[in-house]
C-alpha positions in Angstrom: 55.3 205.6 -139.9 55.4 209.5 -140.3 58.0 210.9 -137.3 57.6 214.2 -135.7 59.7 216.3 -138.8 57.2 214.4 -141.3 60.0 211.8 -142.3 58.8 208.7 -143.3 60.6 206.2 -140.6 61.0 202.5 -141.1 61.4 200.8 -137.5 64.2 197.9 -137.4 62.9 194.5 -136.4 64.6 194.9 -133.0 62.6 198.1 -132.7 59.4 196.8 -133.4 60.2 194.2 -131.3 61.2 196.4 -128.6 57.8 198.2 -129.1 55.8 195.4 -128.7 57.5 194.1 -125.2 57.2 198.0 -124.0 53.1 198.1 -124.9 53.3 194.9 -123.1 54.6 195.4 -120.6 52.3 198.6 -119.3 49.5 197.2 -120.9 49.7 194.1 -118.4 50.4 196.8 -115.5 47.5 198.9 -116.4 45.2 195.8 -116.8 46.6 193.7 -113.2 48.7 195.8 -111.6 51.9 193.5 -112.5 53.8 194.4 -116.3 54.9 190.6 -116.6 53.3 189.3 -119.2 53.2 185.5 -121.5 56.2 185.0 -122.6 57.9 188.3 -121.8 61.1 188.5 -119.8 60.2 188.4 -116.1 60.3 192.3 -114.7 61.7 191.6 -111.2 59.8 192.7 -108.0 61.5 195.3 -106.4 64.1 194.3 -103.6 66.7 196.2 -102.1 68.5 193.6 -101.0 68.7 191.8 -104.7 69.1 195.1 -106.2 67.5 193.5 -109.2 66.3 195.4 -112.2 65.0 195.3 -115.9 67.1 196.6 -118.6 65.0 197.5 -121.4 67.1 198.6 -124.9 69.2 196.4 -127.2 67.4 193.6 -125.6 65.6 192.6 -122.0 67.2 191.2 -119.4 66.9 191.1 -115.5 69.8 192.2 -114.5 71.7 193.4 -111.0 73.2 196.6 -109.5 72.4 199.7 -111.6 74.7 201.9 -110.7 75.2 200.6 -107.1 77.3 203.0 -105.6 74.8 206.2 -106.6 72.1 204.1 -105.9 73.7 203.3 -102.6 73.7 207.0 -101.6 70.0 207.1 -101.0 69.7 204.4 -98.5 71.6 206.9 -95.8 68.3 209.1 -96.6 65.4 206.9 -97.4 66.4 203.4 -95.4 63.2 202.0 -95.4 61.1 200.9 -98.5 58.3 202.6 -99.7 54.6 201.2 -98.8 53.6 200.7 -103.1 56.7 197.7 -102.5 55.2 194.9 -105.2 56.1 190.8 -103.9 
């Protein structure tokens, strides 16, 4: 693979692994209008109340509460969920 400066770049396996679940993930979006896909890590629906979210780096996990207390802040101005809300 040939990066943006013309270096030659060799992606880790964690990379190309990481690659893979990201092209999976919008492909399976793009194609039904959900990214969760065989065997992939379950991207949560979005909730609120859960606060649940998909952390996508390292490695994928569902996890809770991205940054709560900034998050927090926007319910004074936009309390009410937005109509695109996926179950």
């Amino acid at each position: 693979m040939i990066n943006a400066a013309g270096q030659v770049y060799v992606p880790t396996p964690d990379e190309s692994l990481l690659s893979e679940a990201t092209r999976s993930y919008f492909a399976a979006f793009a194609r039904a209008g959900n990214p969760n896909f065989d065997n992939g890590v379950v991207w949560p629906p979005l909730d609120g109340e859960a606060d649940r979210y998909l952390a996508i780096g390292d490695g994928i996990e569902e996890r809770r509460g991205f940054r709560g207390a900034d998050c927090d802040f926007w319910d004074v101005w936009l309390p009410e969920a937005y109509p695109y809300r996926v179950s």
